[in-house]
BALOBA-1460 file (C-alpha; in Angstrom, 3 decimals):
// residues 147
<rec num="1" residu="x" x="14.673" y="-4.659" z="-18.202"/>
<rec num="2" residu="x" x="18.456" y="-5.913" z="-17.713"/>
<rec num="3" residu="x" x="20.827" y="-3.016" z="-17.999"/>
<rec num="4" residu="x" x="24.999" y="-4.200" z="-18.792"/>
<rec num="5" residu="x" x="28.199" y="-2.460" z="-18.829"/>
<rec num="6" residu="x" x="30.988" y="-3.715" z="-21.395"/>
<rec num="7" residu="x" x="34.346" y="-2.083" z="-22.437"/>
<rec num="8" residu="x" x="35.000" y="-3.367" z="-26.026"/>
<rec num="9" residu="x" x="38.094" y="-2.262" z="-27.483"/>
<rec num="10" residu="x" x="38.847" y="0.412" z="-24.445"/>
<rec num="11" residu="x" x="35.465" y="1.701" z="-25.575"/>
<rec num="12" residu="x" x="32.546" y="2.003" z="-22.972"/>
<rec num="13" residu="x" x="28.992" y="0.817" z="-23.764"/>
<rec num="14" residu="x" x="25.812" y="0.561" z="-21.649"/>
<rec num="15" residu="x" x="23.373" y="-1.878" z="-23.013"/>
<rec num="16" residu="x" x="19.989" y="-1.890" z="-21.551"/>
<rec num="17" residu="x" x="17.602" y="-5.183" z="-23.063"/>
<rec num="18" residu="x" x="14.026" y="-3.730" z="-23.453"/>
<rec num="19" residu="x" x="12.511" y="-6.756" z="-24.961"/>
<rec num="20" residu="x" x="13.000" y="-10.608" z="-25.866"/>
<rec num="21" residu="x" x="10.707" y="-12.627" z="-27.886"/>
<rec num="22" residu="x" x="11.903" y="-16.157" z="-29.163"/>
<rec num="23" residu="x" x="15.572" y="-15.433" z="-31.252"/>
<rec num="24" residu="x" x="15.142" y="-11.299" z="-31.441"/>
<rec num="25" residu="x" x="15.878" y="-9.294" z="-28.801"/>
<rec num="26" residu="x" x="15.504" y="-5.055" z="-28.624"/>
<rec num="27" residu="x" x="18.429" y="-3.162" z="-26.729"/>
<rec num="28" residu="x" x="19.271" y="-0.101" z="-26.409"/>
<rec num="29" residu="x" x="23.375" y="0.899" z="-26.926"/>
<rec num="30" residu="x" x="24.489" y="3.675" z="-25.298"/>
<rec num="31" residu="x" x="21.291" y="5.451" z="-26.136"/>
<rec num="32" residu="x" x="20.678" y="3.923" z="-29.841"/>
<rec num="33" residu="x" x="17.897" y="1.138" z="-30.054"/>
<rec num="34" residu="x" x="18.925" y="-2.155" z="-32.125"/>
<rec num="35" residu="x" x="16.961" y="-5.251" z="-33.011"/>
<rec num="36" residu="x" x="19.371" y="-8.181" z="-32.747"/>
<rec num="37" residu="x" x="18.676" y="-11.698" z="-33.925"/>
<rec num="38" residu="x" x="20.087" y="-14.919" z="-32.468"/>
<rec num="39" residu="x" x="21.145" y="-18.300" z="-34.403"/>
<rec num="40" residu="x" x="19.418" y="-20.248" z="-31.938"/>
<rec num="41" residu="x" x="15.840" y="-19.937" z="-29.700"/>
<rec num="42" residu="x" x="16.730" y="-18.655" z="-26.326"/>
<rec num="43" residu="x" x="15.257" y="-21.020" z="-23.305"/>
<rec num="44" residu="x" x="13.101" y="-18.715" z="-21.112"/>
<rec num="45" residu="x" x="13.092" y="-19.374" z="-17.404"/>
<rec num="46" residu="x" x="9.494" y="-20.027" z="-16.094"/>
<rec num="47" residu="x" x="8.801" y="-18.958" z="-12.605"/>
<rec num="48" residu="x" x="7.399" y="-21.950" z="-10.578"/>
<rec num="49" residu="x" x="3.258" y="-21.673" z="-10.048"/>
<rec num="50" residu="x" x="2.743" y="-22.610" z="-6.411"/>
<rec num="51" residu="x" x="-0.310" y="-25.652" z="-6.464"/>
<rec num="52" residu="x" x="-1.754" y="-25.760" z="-3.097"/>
<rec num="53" residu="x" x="-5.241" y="-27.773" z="-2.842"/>
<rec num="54" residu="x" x="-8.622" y="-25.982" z="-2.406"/>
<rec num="55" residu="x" x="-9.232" y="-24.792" z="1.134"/>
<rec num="56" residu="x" x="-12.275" y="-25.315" z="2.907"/>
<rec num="57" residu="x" x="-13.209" y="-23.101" z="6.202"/>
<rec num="58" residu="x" x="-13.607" y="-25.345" z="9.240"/>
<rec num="59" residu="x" x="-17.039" y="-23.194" z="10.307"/>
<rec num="60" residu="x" x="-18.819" y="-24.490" z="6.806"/>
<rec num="61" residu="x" x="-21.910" y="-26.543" z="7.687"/>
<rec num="62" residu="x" x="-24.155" y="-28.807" z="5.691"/>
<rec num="63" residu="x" x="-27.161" y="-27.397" z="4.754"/>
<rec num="64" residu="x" x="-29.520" y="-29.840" z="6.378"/>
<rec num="65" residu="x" x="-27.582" y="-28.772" z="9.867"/>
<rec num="66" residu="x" x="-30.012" y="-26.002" z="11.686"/>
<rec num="67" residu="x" x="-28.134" y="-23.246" z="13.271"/>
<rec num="68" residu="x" x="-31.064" y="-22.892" z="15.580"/>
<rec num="69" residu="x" x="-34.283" y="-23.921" z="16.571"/>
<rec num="70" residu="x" x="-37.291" y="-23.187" z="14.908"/>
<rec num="71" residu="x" x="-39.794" y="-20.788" z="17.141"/>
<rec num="72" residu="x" x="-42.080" y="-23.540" z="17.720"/>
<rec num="73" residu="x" x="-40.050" y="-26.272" z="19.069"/>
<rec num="74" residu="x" x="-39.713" y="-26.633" z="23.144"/>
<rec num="75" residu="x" x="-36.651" y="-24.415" z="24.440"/>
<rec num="76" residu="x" x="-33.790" y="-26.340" z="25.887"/>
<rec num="77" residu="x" x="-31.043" y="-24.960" z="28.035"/>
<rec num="78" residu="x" x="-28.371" y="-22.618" z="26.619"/>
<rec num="79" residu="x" x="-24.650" y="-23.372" z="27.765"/>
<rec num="80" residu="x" x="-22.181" y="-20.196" z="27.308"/>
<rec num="81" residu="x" x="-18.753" y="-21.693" z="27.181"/>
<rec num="82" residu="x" x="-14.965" y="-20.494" z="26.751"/>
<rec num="83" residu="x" x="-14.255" y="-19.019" z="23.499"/>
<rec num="84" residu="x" x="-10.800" y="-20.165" z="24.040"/>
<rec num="85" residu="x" x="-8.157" y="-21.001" z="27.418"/>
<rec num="86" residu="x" x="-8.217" y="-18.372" z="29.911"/>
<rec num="87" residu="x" x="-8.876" y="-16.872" z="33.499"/>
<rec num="88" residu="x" x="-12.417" y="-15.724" z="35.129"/>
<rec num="89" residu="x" x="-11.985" y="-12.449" z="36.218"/>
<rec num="90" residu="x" x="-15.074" y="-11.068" z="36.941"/>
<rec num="91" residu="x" x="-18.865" y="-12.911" z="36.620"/>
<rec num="92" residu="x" x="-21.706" y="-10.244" z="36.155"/>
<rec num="93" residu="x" x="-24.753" y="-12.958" z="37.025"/>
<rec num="94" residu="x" x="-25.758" y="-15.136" z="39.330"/>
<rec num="95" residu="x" x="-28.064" y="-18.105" z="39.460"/>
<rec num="96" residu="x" x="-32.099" y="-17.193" z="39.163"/>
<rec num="97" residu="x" x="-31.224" y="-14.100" z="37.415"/>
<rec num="98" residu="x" x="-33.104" y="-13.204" z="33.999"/>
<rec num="99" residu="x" x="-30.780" y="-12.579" z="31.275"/>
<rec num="100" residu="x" x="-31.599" y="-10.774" z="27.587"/>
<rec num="101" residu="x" x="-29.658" y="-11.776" z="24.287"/>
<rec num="102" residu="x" x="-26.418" y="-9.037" z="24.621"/>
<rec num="103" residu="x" x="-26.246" y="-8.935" z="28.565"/>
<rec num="104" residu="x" x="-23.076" y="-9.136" z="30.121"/>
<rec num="105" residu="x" x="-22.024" y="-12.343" z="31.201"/>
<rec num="106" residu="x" x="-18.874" y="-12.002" z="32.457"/>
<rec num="107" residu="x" x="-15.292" y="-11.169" z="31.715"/>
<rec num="108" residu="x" x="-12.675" y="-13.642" z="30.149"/>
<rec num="109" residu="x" x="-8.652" y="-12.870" z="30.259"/>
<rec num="110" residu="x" x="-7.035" y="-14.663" z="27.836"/>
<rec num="111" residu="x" x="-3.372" y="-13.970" z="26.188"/>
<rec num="112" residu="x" x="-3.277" y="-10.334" z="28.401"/>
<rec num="113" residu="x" x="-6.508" y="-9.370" z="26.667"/>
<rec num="114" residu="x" x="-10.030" y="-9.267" z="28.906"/>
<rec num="115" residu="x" x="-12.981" y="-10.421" z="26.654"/>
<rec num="116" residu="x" x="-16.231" y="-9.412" z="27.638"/>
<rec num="117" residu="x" x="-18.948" y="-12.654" z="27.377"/>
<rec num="118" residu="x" x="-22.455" y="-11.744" z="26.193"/>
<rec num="119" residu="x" x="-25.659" y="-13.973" z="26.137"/>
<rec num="120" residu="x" x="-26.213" y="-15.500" z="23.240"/>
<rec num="121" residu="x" x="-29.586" y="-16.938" z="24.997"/>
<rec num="122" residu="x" x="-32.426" y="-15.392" z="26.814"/>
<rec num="123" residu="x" x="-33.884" y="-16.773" z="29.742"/>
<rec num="124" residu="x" x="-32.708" y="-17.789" z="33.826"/>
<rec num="125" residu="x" x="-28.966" y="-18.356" z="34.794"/>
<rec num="126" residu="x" x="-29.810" y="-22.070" z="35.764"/>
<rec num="127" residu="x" x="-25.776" y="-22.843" z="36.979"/>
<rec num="128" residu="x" x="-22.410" y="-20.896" z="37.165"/>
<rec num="129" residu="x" x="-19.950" y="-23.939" z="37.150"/>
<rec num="130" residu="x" x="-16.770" y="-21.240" z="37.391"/>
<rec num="131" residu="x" x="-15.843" y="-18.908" z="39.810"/>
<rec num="132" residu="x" x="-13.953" y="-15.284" z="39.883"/>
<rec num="133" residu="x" x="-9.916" y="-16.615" z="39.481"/>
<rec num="134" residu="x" x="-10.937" y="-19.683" z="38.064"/>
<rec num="135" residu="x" x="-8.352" y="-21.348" z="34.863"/>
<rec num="136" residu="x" x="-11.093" y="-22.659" z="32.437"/>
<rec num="137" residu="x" x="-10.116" y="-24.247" z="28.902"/>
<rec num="138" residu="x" x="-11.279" y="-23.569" z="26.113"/>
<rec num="139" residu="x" x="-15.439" y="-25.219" z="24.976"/>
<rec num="140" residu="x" x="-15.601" y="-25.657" z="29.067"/>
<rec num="141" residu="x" x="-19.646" y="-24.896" z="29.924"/>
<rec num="142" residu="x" x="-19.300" y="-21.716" z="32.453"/>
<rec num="143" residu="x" x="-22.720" y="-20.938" z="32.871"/>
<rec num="144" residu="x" x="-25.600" y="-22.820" z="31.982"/>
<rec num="145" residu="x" x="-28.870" y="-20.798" z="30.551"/>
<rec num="146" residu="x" x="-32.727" y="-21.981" z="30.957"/>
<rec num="147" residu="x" x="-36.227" y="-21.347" z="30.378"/>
């Protein structure tokens, strides 16, 4: 609603527009509602509808992709690797020790945040190719997971 002031005549009058469909309009003067017609159609202004295309997450996969392996098929070695770019600043493991899905691997410092790397994988820590201190990027193998 559009509310104008207007001094006709050394008069005062405070117009408020409640409603306007096509040539009619409703207002309300100075507390009085009117219907008032116009000779001509009035243009409305359309707000612009924002198109963007149909987004697709990047972590979708094809159906015929298996997340994992099936229970029968011969276990191959699990690599835990950087989330993202970052410091080693502590490593909980060491190579020959048995490891459970959830154990703490060791702890990442990334952006003045420490995340804390779980297994994903059970079985024997087969390599540790970081050290405490280390700068690792991000999808570099840290510690390599076998049977």
């Amino acid at each position: 609603m559009k509310k104008f002031s207007f001094t006709i005549n050394g008069l005062d009058y405070d117009v408020d527009i409640i409603n306007v469909d096509d040539n009619t309009a409703e207002v309300e003067v100075n507390g009085y509602t009117y219907h008032v017609e116009f000779d001509r159609t009035l243009d409305t202004t359309k707000t612009p509808k924002l198109v963007r295309p149909e987004s697709i997450p990047s972590t979708d996969i094809t159906k015929t992709e298996q997340k994992t392996a099936s229970p029968a098929s011969q276990r191959r070695p699990g690599f835990i690797k950087s989330p993202l770019p970052g410091i080693v600043r502590d490593i909980f493991v060491k190579v020959g020790d048995y490891v459970k899905v959830g154990d703490k691997i060791l702890i990442l410092e990334a952006m003045k945040m420490e995340n804390l790397i779980n297994s994903d994988k059970e079985g024997t820590i087969v390599a540790i190719n970081s050290t405490k201190g280390d700068s690792v990027m991000e999808g570099e193998t840290l510690i390599v997971i076998g049977e």
